[in-house]
Every structure is written in structure tokens, then in C-alpha cells.
ZAVEX-155839 format. One record per residue (C-alpha): residue number from 1; y, x, z; residue in one letter. Coordinates in steps of 0.2 Angstrom, whole numbers, plus 5000, padded with zeros to 4 digits. Layout:
- k_north_east_up_r
- NUM_Y_X_Z_a
...
//
This chain:
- k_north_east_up_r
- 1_4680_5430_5064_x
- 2_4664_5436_5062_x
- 3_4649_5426_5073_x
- 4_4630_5427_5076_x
- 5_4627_5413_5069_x
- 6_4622_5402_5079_x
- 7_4629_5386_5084_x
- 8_4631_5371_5098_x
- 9_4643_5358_5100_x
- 10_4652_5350_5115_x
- 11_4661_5334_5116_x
- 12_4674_5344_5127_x
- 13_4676_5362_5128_x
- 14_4685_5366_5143_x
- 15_4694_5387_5140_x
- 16_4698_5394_5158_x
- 17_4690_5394_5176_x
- 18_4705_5393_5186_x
- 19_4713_5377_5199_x
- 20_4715_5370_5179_x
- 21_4700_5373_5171_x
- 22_4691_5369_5185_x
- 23_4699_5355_5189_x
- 24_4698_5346_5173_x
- 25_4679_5349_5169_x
- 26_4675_5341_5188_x
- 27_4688_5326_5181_x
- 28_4678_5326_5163_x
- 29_4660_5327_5172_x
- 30_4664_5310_5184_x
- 31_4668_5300_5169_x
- 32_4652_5305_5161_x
- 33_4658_5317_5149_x
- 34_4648_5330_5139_x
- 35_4658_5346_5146_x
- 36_4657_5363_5143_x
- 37_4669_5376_5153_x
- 38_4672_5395_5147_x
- 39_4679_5407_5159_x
- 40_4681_5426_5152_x
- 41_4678_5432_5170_x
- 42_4672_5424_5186_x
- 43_4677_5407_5192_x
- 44_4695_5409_5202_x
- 45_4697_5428_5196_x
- 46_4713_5426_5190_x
- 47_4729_5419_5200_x
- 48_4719_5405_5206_x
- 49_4709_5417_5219_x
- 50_4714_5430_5229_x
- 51_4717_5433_5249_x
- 52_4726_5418_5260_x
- 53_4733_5400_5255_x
- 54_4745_5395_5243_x
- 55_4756_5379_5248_x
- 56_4756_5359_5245_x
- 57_4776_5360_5242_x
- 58_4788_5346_5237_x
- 59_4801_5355_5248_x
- 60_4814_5363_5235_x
- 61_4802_5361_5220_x
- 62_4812_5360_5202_x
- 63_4813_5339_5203_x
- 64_4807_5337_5186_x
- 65_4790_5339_5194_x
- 66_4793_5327_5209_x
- 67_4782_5314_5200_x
- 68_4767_5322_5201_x
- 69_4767_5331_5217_x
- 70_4770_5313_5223_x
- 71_4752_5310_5215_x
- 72_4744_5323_5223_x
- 73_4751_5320_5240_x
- 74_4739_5305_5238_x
- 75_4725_5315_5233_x
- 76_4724_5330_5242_x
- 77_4720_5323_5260_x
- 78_4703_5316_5252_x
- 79_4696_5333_5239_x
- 80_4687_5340_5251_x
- 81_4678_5324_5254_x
- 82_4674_5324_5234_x
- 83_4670_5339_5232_x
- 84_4659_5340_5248_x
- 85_4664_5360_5248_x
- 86_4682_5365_5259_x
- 87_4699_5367_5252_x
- 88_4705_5371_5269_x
- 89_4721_5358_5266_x
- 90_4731_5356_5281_x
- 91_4746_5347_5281_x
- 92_4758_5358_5291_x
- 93_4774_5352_5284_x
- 94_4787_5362_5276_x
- 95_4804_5368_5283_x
- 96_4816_5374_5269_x
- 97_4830_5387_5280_x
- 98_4848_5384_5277_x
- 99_4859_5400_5284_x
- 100_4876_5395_5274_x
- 101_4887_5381_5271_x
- 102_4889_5386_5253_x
- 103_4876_5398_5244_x
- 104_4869_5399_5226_x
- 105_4858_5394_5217_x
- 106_4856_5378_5228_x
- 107_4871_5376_5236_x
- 108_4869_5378_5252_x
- 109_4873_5365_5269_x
- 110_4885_5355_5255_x
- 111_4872_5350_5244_x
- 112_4858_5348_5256_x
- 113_4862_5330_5259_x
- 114_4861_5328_5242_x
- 115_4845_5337_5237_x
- 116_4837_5324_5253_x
- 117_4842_5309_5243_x
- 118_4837_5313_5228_x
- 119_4818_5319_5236_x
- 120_4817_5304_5244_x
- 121_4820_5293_5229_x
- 122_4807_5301_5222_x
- 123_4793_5297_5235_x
- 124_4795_5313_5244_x
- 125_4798_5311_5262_x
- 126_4814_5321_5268_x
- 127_4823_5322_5283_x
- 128_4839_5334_5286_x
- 129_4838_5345_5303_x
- 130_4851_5352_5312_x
- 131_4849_5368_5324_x
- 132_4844_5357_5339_x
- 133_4827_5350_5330_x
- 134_4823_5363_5319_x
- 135_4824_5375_5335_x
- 136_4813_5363_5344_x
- 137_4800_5365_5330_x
- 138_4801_5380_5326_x
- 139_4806_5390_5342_x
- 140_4805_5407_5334_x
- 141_4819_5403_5320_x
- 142_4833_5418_5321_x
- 143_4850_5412_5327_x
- 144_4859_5412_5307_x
- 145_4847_5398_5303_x
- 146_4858_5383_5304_x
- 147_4849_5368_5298_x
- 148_4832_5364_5286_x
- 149_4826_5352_5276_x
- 150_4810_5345_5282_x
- 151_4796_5340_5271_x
- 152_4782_5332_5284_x
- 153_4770_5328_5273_x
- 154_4768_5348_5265_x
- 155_4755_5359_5269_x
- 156_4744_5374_5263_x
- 157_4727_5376_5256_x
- 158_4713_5389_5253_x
- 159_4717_5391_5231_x
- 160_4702_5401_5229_x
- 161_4689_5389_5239_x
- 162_4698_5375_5229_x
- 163_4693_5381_5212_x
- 164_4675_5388_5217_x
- 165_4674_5368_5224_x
- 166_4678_5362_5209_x
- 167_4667_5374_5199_x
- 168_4651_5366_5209_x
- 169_4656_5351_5210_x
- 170_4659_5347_5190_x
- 171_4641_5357_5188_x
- 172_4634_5345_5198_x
- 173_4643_5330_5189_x
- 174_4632_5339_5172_x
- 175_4646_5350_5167_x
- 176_4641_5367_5163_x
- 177_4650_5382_5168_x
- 178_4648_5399_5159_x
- 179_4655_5416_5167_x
- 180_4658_5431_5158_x
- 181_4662_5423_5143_x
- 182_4677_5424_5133_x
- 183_4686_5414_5119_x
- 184_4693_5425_5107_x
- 185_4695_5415_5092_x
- 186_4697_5396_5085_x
- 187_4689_5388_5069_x
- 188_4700_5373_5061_x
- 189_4697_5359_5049_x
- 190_4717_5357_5043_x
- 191_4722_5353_5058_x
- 192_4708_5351_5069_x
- 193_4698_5362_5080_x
- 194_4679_5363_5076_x
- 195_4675_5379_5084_x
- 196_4679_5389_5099_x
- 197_4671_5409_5094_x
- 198_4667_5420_5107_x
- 199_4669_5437_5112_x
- 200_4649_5440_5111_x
- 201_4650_5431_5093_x
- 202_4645_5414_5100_x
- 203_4651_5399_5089_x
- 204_4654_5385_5101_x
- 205_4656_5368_5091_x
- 206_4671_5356_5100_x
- 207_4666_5336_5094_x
- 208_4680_5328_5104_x
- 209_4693_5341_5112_x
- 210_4698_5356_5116_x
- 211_4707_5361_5134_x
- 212_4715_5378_5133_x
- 213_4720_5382_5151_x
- 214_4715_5400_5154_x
- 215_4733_5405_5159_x
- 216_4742_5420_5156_x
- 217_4729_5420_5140_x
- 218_4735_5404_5132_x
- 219_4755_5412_5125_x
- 220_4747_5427_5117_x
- 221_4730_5416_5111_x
- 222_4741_5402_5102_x
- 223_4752_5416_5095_x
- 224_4738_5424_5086_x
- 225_4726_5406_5080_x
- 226_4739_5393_5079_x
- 227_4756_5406_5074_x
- 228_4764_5394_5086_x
- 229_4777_5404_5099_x
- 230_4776_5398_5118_x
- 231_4794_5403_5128_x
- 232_4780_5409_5143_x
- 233_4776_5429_5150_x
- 234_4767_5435_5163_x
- 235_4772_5442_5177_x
- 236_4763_5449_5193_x
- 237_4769_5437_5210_x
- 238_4768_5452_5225_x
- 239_4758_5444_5243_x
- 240_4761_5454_5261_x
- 241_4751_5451_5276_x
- 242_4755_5457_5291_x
- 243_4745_5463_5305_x
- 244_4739_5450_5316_x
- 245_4754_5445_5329_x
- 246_4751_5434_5343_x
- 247_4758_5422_5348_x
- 248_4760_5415_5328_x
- 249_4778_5416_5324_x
- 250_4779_5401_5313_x
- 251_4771_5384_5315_x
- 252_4776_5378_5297_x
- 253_4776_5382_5278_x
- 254_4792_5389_5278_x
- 255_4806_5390_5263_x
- 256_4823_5398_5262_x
- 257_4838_5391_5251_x
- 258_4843_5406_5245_x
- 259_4833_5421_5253_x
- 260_4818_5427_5240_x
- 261_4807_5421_5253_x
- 262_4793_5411_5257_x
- 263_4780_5413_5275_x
- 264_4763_5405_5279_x
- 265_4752_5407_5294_x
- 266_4736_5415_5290_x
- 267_4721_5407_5305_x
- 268_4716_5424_5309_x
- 269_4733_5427_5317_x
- 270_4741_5438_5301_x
- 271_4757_5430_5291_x
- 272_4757_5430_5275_x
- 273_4776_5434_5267_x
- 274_4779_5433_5248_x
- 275_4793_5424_5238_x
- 276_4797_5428_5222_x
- 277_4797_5447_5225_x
- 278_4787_5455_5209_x
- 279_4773_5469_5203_x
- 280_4773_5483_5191_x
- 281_4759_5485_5177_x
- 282_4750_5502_5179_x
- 283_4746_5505_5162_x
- 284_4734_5518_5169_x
- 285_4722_5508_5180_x
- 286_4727_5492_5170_x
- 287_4729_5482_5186_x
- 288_4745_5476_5192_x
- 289_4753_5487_5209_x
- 290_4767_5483_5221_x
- 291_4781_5493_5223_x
- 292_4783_5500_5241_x
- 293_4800_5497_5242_x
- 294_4800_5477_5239_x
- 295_4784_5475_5250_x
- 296_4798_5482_5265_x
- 297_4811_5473_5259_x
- 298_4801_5456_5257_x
- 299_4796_5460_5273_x
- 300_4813_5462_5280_x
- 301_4818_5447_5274_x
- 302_4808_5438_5285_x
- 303_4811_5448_5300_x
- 304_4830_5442_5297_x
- 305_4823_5425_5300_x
- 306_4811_5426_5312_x
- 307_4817_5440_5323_x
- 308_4799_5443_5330_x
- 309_4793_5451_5315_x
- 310_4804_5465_5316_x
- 311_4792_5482_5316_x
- 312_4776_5472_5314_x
- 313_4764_5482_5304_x
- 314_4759_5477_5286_x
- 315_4742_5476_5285_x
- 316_4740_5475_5265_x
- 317_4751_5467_5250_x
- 318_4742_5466_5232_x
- 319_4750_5461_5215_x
- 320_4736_5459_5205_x
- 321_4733_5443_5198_x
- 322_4746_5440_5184_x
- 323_4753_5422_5184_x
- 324_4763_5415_5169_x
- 325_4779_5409_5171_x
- 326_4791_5398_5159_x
- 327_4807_5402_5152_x
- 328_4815_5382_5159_x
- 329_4803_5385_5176_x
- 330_4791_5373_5174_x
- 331_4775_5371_5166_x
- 332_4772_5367_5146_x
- 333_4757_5354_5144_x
- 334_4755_5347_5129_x
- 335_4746_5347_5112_x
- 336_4754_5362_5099_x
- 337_4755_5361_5080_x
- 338_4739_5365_5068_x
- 339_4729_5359_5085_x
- 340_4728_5340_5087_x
- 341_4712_5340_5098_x
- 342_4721_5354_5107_x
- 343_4727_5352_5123_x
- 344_4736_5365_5133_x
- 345_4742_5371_5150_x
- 346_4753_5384_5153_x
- 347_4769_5393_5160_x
- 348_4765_5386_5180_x
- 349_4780_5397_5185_x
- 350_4774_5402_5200_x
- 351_4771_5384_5207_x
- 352_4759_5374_5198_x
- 353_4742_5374_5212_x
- 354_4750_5361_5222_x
- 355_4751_5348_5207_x
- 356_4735_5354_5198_x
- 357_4724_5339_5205_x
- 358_4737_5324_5199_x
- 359_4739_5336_5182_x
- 360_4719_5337_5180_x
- 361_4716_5320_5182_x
- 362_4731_5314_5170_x
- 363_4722_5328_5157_x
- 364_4708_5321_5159_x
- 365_4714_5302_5155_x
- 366_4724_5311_5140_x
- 367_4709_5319_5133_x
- 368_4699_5303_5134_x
- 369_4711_5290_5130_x
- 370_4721_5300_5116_x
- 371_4737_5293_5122_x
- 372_4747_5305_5130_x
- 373_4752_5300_5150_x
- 374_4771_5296_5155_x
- 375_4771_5307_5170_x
- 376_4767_5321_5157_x
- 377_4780_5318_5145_x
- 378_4794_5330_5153_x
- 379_4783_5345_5150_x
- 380_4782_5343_5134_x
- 381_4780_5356_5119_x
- 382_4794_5349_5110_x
- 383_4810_5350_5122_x
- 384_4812_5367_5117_x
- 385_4819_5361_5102_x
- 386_4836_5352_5100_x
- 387_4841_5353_5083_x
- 388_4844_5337_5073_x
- 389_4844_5331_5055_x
- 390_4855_5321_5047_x
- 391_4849_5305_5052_x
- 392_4848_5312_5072_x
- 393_4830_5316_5071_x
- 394_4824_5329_5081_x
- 395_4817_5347_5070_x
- 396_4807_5359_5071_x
- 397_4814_5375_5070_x
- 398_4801_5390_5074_x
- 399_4803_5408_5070_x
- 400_4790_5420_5071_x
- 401_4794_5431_5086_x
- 402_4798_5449_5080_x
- 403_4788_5463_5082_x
//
């Protein structure tokens, strides 16, 4: 990797501008910290920006991250206070549809019983409804809707606000915050990373630790510096807005258990419709599109649970900003092999805003600290690997991918 030359040196360089990246400068900056933050574009110009809000959601979230959305429910009430910009959090609640007694892949009426207990032991307040309630809170339900899980204390918030709140409030803490400024390369010392490069031949000097949370970038990035394969790819999460319709339709973040559906209320009257539902890579424009025929069918899936949207008028749907995704569906943070001072955050899966202020902070104590925090261990880097020597000690087994 060829440089200009010139050289300066941060106790903690922080490689993304995203809800992570920003997030854990701010948490850096308050302790103090000598922080530097790169992001290769503009702050929240990835999947951390964009039109509408994204949700506060323990409803129906994989259980293995219950743990720290418990966290953040305890923290999210109070950011905008911190950071003294708005998040536009509101806690709306959450309603998860049930339309079938038995359904795949959660299982329908039979398992909702269940999936309540195991919430609630979890420090995730859960309550099961049946037709009469959830029709009294949410009047415009269609008539196959037959119970929901209710999450009261879910809600929404403004994810592009959030990150530009953090970016402001971690430069104010001394932080400094450099747009338009990619990492394309990493200088090591055996295993330790001494440099960051740059793609306009800056050598960035990292004293303490590196925190690699630029995204979709990081699989591809630790592939080519550290030979080191991550089991995480992009993909390109399709949004609809509707026109405005009045009156609102919906009162509450909703869910489906088995419908590729998820519905928010936008303030200006618009309802924004997404759910699993993906993009296509124009290899032309090099920008992610939708594809006309899912934005209709999304849309149809949520006319078939609130009748009133049937014929509204889409007003736009984007699939632009890439997200990654992991192959087990939730996210890998952890330090990688070759990379001690390394620490890495990746593969959100589609759901990673709504912890990404109890995950900032717990980076934070990790990078400080150097001991790794319990509520971090699930996600680690090494439960991709199960095979065992002799004496039942865990291996390492990895192939280079194939080209």
C-alpha cells in the first residue's frame, strides 16, 4: 500500500459513520478518549440514513438478542436528552399479527403462548391479545387477524437524525469526525494493527484500537487485509410509502408472524410498508432499484391486513442503501484473527438500529477495558466453528473462499 507519507496517530480509530460508528466515537469521546472517526462518504449515507423511521423492536426479534434490546429499552427514552439534537423516539408499542393457528416459521396461535413466556423472562414485557383488544387498539385490523402479541414498550425512531446526533455530539465531546475519507488498507506489526491507510494515501497511526464498523464494507475489507472469511453479504432491504391517507390506519409499530410484512406511520400522514421484501443491483447506475412487482406485492400484503389500504397510491419506494446481513441472522461482533486491537461489527441482518446504543456503549467498555463484555459473547466470531480435537477443544477450520 503505497502512502504520502505522512503520518498521525490516534488512540482509537473509529472506520464507519453509520448508528455504529457514530455511536461509539460519542461513547469513546465522554470517557475522554483521544478519538478519530472515518467515514468513506457522509455521516448516515449508508443504511443508517434514508427517508422515514426504523423500529425499537423486541416483538418477534431472534431471542439471542433479547439481552441487549433489554439495555437499550433503558436507554432510548433519555438520547435525545444526551445528545441535545432529536431522535424522534416515540414509543408506540408493537403489535406482532397472528392470522393462523398453525403457521411457519414461528408457528402460529400454538406457539404464541410460548414465544410471550420466553420474552418476558427476558425483561421484555409481553402480553397475548385476543380479537376483542387488539380490535379495540387497532380498530382498522382486517377480519383474518385473530390475535397479537403486544410489546408496549416498542416504538420507532428517526435513524438518520440519530446518527447525524451522534456525529455532533461525539465532535463536541473532542472526537473528530472526517467525511469523504475512505479506509482502504491496514498496516500490522504480527498481529497488531498500527495503521489505517487511506484512500487519498493518508497513513493513520492507531495507538490503542481499531473499531471496524463501516458495514457492508467490513466482509469484503477483512477478506482482503486479514484473509479471514466472514459468513455475511449484502443485500438491498426495499421501503414503500404510501400517499398520505387520512385518518392513519395504524396506531402501532406493527409485525406479522408469518406475512413478509412490517408497517409504521409516517407524522405526515404517509405509511411506510417494508418487510423483508428485497432490491436488485443495477450494475449500470451502480445503485440498488426495486422491483415493480414486489413494491405491489408488499403493498398488497398490507392491504390484506388493514383493508383501508387497498387502492392507496404509492407515493415512492427506494432500495438503495445496501445493509449486511448474516448467514445465522444476527450480527458478528467480535475481534478476528491477525487483528488483536481489532474490533468488528457486522452482519445487522436487517435489525441491528434498535440495539445499537446498548452495543455502542458495551464496544466502548470492551475497547477500554480489553475484556470482552458477557452480553457480547453470543455474537462471537468463533461459533461458526464446531469442530473439535482430540482432547474436545474447539478448532479452527478456515478455507479460503473460492474464487
Amino acid at each position: 500500500m503505497v502512502t504520502d507519507g505522512s503520518t498521525e496517530g490516534h488512540d482509537y480509530v473509529v472506520v464507519g459513520g453509520g448508528i455504529y460508528g457514530c455511536g461509539v466515537a460519542w461513547e469513546l469521546a465522554k470517557r475522554g478518549a483521544d478519538v478519530l472517526l472515518l467515514e468513506s462518504g457522509t455521516i448516515a449515507g449508508g443504511a443508517s440514513g434514508g427517508t422515514g423511521k426504523r423500529g425499537i423492536r423486541a416483538n418477534g426479534r431472534d431471542p439471542r438478542e433479547f439481552p441487549l434490546m433489554s439495555m437499550a429499552y433503558e436507554m432510548w427514552p433519555g438520547l435525545e436528552g444526551e445528545l441535545g439534537a432529536p431522535t424522534g423516539y416515540v414509543r408506540t408499542g408493537h403489535l406482532l399479527l397472528i392470522e393462523r393457528e398453525v403457521g411457519r416459521p414461528s408457528g402460529g396461535y400454538t406457539s404464541a403462548s410460548s414465544r410471550m413466556w420466553l420474552q418476558q423472562q427476558n425483561g421484555i414485557p409481553t402480553e397475548l391479545l385476543d380479537r376483542g383488544r387488539l380490535k379495540d387498539m387497532e380498530p382498522g385490523v382486517g377480519d383474518g387477524v385473530i390475535n397479537a402479541l403486544h410489546c408496549a414498550e416498542d416504538g420507532v425512531a428517526d435513524h438518520g437524525a440519530t446518527t447525524r446526533g451522534l456525529a455532533r455530539a461525539a465532535e463536541r465531546m473532542g472526537a473528530e469526525v472526517r467525511e469523504q475519507t475512505a479506509a482502504v488498507g491496514l498496516e500490522r506489526d504480527g498481529e497488531r494493527v498500527v495503521a489505517v491507510v487511506t484512500a487519498d494515501g493518508q497513513r493513520i497511526g492507531v495507538n490503542d484500537t481499531l473499531m471496524l464498523l463501516s458495514n457492508t464494507h467490513v466482509p469484503g475489507f477483512v477478506e482482503e487485509q486479514l484473509d479471514v472469511i466472514l459468513p455475511v453479504w449484502s443485500i438491498l432491504p426495499q421501503v414503500v410509502f404510501t400517499k398520505p391517507v387520512a385518518p392513519t390506519p395504524i396506531r402501532h409499530l406493527i409485525g406479522h408472524d408469518h406475512r413478509p410484512l412490517t408497517m409504521k406511520a409516517i407524522p405526515d400522514g404517509r405509511v411506510m410498508v417494508t418487510g423483508g421484501w428485497r432490491g436488485r443491483w443495477n450494475p449500470e447506475t451502480h445503485r440498488g432499484e426495486t422491483v415493480p412487482a414486489d413494491v405491489e406485492a408488499n403493498l398488497g400484503e398490507a392491504a390484506s391486513v388493514f383493508p383501508s389500504l387497498e387502492g392507496v397510491a404509492i407515493d415512492k419506494s427506494d432500495a438503495s442503501r445496501p445493509e449486511s446481513t448474516c448467514i445465522d441472522g444476527i450480527p458478528i461482533i467480535d475481534r478476528l484473527p491477525g487483528a488483536k486491537n481489532m474490533l468488528v461489527g457486522t452482519g445487522w441482518s436487517g435489525h441491528g438500529f434498535a440495539i445499537s446504543i446498548a452495543v455502542n456503549r458495551l464496544l466502548a467498555d470492551w475497547a477500554c477495558s480489553g475484556e470482552k463484555p458477557a452480553l457480547l459473547r453470543t455474537f462471537s466470531y468463533e461459533r461458526f466453528f464446531s469442530k473439535l480435537d482430540g482432547s474436545g477443544v474447539r478448532r479452527r477450520n478456515v478455507p479460503k473462499r473460492e474464487s
